[in-house]
C-alpha positions as CSV (number, residue, x, y, z in Angstrom):
1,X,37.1,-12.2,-18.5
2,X,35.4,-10.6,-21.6
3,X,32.2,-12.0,-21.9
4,X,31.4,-10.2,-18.2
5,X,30.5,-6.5,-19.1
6,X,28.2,-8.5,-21.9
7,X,26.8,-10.9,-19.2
8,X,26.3,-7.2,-16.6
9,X,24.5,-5.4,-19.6
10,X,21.8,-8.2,-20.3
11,X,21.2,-8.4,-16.2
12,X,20.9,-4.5,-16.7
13,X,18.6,-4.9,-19.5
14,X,16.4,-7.7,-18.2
15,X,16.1,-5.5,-15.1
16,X,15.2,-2.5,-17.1
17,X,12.5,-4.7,-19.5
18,X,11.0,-6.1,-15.9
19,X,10.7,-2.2,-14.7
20,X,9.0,-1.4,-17.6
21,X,6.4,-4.0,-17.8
22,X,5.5,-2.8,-14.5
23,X,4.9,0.4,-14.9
24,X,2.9,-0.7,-17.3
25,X,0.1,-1.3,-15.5
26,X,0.6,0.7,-12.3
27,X,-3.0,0.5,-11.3
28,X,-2.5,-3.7,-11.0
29,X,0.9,-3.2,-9.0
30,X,-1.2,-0.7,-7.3
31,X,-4.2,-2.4,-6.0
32,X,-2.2,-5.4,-5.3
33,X,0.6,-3.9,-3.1
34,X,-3.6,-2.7,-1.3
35,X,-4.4,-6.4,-1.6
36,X,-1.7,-8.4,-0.5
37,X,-0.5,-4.9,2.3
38,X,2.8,-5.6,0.4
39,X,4.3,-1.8,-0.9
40,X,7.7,-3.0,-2.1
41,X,6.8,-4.0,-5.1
42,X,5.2,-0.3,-6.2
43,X,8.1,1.7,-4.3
44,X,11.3,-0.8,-6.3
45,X,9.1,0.1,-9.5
46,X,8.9,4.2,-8.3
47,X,11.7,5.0,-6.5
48,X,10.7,8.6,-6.8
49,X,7.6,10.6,-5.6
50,X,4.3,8.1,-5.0
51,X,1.3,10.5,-4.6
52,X,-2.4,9.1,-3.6
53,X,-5.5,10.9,-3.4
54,X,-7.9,8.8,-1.8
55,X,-11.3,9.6,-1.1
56,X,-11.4,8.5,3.0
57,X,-7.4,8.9,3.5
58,X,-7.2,12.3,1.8
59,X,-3.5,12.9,0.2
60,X,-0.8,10.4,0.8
61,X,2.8,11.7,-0.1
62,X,6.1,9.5,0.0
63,X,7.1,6.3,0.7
64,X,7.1,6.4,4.9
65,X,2.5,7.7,4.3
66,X,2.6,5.1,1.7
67,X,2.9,2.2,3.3
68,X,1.5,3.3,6.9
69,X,-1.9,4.1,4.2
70,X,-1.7,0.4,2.4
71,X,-1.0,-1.2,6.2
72,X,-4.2,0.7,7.1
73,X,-6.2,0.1,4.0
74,X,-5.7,-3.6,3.9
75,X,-6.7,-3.9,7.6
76,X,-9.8,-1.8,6.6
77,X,-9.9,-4.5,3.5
78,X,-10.2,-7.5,5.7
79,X,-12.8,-5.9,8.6
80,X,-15.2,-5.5,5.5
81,X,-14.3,-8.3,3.5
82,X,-13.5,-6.8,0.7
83,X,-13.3,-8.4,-2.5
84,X,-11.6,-6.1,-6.0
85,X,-12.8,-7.0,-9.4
86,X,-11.7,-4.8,-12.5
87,X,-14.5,-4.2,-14.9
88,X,-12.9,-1.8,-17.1
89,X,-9.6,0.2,-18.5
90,X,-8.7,2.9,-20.4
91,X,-4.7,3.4,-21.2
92,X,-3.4,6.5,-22.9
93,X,-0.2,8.4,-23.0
94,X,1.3,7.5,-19.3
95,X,-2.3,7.6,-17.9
96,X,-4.3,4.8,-16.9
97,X,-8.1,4.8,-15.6
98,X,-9.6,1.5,-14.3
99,X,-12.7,0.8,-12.9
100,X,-13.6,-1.4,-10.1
101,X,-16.4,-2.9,-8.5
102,X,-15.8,-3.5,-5.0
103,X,-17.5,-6.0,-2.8
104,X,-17.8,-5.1,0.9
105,X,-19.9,-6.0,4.4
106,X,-21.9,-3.1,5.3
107,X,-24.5,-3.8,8.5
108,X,-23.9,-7.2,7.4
109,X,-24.7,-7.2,3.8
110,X,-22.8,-7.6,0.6
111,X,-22.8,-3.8,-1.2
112,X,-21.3,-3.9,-5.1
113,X,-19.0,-0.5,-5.0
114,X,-18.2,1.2,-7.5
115,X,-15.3,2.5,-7.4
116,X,-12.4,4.0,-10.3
117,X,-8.3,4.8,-10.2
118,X,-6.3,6.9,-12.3
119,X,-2.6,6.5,-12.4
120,X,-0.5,9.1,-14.2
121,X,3.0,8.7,-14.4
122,X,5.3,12.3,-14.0
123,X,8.5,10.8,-15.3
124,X,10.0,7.2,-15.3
125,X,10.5,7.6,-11.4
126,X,6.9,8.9,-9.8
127,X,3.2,8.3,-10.6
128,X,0.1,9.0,-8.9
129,X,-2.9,7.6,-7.9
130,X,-6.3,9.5,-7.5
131,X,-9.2,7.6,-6.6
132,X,-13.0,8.4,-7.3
133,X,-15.8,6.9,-5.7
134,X,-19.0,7.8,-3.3
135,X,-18.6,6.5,0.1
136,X,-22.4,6.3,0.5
137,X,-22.4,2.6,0.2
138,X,-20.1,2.1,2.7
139,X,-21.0,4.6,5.4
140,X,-24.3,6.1,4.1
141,X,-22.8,9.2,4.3
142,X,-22.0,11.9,1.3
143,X,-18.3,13.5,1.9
144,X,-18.1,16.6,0.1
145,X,-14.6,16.4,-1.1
146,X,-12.5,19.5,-2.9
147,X,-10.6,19.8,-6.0
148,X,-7.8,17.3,-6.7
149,X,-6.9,18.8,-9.9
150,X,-7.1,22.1,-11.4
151,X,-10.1,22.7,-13.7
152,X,-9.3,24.1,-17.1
153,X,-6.5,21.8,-18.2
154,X,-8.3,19.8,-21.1
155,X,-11.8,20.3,-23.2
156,X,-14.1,17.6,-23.6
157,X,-14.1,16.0,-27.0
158,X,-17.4,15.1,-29.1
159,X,-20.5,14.2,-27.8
160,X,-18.9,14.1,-24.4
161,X,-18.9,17.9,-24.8
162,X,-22.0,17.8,-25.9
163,X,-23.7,16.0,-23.2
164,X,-21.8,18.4,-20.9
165,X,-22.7,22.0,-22.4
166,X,-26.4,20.5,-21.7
167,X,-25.9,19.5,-18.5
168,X,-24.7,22.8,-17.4
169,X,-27.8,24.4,-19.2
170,X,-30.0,21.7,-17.7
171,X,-31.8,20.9,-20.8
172,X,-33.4,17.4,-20.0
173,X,-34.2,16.7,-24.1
174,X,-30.6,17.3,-25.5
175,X,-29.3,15.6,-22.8
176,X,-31.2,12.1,-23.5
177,X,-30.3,13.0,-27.0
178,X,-26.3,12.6,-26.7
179,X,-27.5,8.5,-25.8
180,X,-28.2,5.8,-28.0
181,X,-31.6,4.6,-27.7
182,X,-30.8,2.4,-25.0
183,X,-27.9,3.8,-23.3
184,X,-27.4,4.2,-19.8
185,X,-26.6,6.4,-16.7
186,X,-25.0,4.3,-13.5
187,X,-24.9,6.4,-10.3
188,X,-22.2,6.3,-8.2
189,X,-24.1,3.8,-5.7
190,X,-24.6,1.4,-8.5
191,X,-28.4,2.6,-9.5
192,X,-28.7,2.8,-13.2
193,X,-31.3,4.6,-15.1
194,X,-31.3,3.0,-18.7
195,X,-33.6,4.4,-21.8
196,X,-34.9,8.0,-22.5
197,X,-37.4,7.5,-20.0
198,X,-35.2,6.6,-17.1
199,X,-33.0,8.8,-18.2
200,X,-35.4,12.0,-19.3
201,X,-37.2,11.2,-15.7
202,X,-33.4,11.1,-14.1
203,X,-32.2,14.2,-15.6
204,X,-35.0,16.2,-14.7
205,X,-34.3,16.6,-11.0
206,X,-30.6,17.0,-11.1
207,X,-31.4,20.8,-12.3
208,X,-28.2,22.3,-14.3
209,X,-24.7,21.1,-13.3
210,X,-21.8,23.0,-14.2
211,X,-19.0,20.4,-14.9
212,X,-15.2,21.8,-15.2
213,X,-12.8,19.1,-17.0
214,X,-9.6,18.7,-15.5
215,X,-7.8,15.7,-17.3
216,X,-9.2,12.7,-19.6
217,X,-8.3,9.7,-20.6
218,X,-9.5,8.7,-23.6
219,X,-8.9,5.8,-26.4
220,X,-11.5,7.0,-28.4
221,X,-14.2,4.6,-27.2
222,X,-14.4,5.9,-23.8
223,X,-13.1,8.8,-22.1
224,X,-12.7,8.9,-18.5
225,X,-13.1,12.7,-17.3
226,X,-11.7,13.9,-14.1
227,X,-13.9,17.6,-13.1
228,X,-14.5,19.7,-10.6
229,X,-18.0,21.1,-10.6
230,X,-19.1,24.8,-9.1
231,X,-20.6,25.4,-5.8
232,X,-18.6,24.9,-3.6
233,X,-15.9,23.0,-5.7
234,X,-15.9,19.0,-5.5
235,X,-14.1,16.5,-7.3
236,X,-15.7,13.9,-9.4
237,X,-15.0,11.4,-12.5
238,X,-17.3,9.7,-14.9
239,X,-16.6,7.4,-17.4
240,X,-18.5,7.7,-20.9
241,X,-18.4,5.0,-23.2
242,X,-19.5,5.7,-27.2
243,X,-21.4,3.5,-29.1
244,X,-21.0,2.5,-32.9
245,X,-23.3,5.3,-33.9
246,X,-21.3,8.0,-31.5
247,X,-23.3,8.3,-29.1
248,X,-23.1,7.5,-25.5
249,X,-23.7,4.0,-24.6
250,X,-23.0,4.5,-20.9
251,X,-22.3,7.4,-18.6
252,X,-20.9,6.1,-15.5
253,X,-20.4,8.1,-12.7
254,X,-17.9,8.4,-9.4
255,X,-18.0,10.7,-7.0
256,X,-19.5,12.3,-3.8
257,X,-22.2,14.9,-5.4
258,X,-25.8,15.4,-4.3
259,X,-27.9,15.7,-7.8
């Protein structure tokens, strides 16, 4: 029967073409495995080490705290109604950062939630998933959450840098400036402070904020920065899109910090 080791190789490589479209997108097969409270899918494409760091479950390690988190997660999902709607993506070298709004009950009202996911993928067998958000609009509490990564790894490109170094020295004016004239900060609840006034006026309470990159994302229109800032240590990520001109169209931001 010779034409059977050909007919074995094209099952093989059909197999391996479906495993790589996959992986992909892990952040899709990711939120749908929380979706549908179906892990198979995400463990047959990552056999290896699955690693999540979620903001309310803490670290998730392995396949056995994998699916006892989506189980738990998706019951959590249905309680609240929640409803997931991607409203951006940035892909890059084995790393991907979406960002979500989430639509939940809270005290009986729908709340828009921001929410973003990184996956990064450690070898054709493992990836992990760190989500940032605040969990103000959900609980109206702030959770001061520590480091996920290790600050130090990556330095923020262009005007990113930029808007950081005056961030850090809290100077309100170069701030603004990084924008374009009618560029905008969104806060992790969803406020957003658009225009140098809003944003001059915005700026000018958070006082100086020393921001430590850990890992970015970036296509070269935006760049999703993961950070720890100072005092004590807290992780955060924020999104900042460019404009035509270089400049920041949008900061957006996702984590737990009081400004």
């Amino acid at each position: 029967m010779p034409w059977f080791p050909e007919f074995s190789t094209a099952i093989e490589l059909a197999r391996r073409d479906a495993r790589a479209r996959e992986q992909a997108d892990p952040v899709a097969q990711y939120l749908k495995a929380l979706s549908d409270d179906a892990p198979g899918a995400l463990e047959k494409t990552w056999p290896g080490d699955v690693v999540v760091y979620d903001p309310r479950a803490g670290e998730i390690r392995g396949h056995r705290e994998l699916r006892e988190f989506i189980h738990s997660n998706r019951e959590w999902m249905a309680a609240h109604q929640a409803r997931l709607k991607v409203v951006g993506s940035i892909t890059v070298d084995g790393r991907a950062a979406v960002e979500l709004l989430v639509h939940v009950l809270h005290d009986g009202d729908e709340v828009a939630w921001p929410v973003a996911v990184v996956a990064e993928s450690l070898d054709e067998r493992s990836v992990e998933f760190r989500t940032y958000c605040s969990q103000w609009p959900v609980d109206g509490l702030r959770h001061l959450r520590p480091p996920v990564l290790e600050a130090g790894a990556v330095d923020a490109p262009d005007v990113v840098k930029r808007h950081l170094d005056a961030l850090a020295g809290g100077d309100v004016e170069s701030i603004v400036k990084t924008f374009q004239s009618d560029g905008y900060l969104q806060e992790p609840m969803d406020n957003v402070h658009r225009g140098a006034a809003e944003l001059r006026a915005f700026y000018a309470g958070a006082g100086g904020i020393a921001v430590r990159p850990c890992a970015a994302t970036d296509d070269g229109v935006s760049c999703a920065l993961e950070y720890n800032i100072d005092g004590p240590p807290q992780a955060g990520l924020a999104v900042f899109e460019r404009g035509t001109d270089g400049l920041l169209a949008a900061v957006r931001l996702y984590d737990d910090i009081t400004r």
